[in-house]
Phi, psi and omega in degrees: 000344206242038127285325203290323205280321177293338174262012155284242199000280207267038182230330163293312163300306168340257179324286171274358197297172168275152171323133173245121190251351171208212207261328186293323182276356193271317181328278197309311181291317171285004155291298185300333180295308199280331180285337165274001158255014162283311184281012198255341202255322185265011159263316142331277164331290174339294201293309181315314170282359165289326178279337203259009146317291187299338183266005185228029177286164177259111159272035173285166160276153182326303190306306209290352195291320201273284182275003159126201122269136164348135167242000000 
């Protein structure tokens, strides 16, 4: 995931960032690089454990959840 999220960052500065014209805007764009791949990774993350929530729910129904299984 924190490979998917480092080329979200830097596809995010690429495409929208500002020009970098010195060494203090060089700064700033590897601040911004870096905060957007914090949140692309902690957004990844996020979905990945929603899934793995979702995959380890009992698709049984409620009642048979309760008495048991059928024999």
């Amino acid at each position: 995931m924190l490979k998917i999220a480092l080329a979200a960052g830097i596809i995010y500065e690429w495409v929208l960032g500002s020009p970098v014209s010195g060494l203090q805007s060089l700064g700033f764009a590897a601040m911004r690089t870096l905060c957007a791949m914090l949140l692309a990774w902690m957004v990844l993350e996020f979905a990945r454990m929603l899934w793995l929530v979702a995959m380890s729910m009992d698709p049984r129904p409620s009642a048979e959840r309760r008495n048991g299984a059928p024999r």
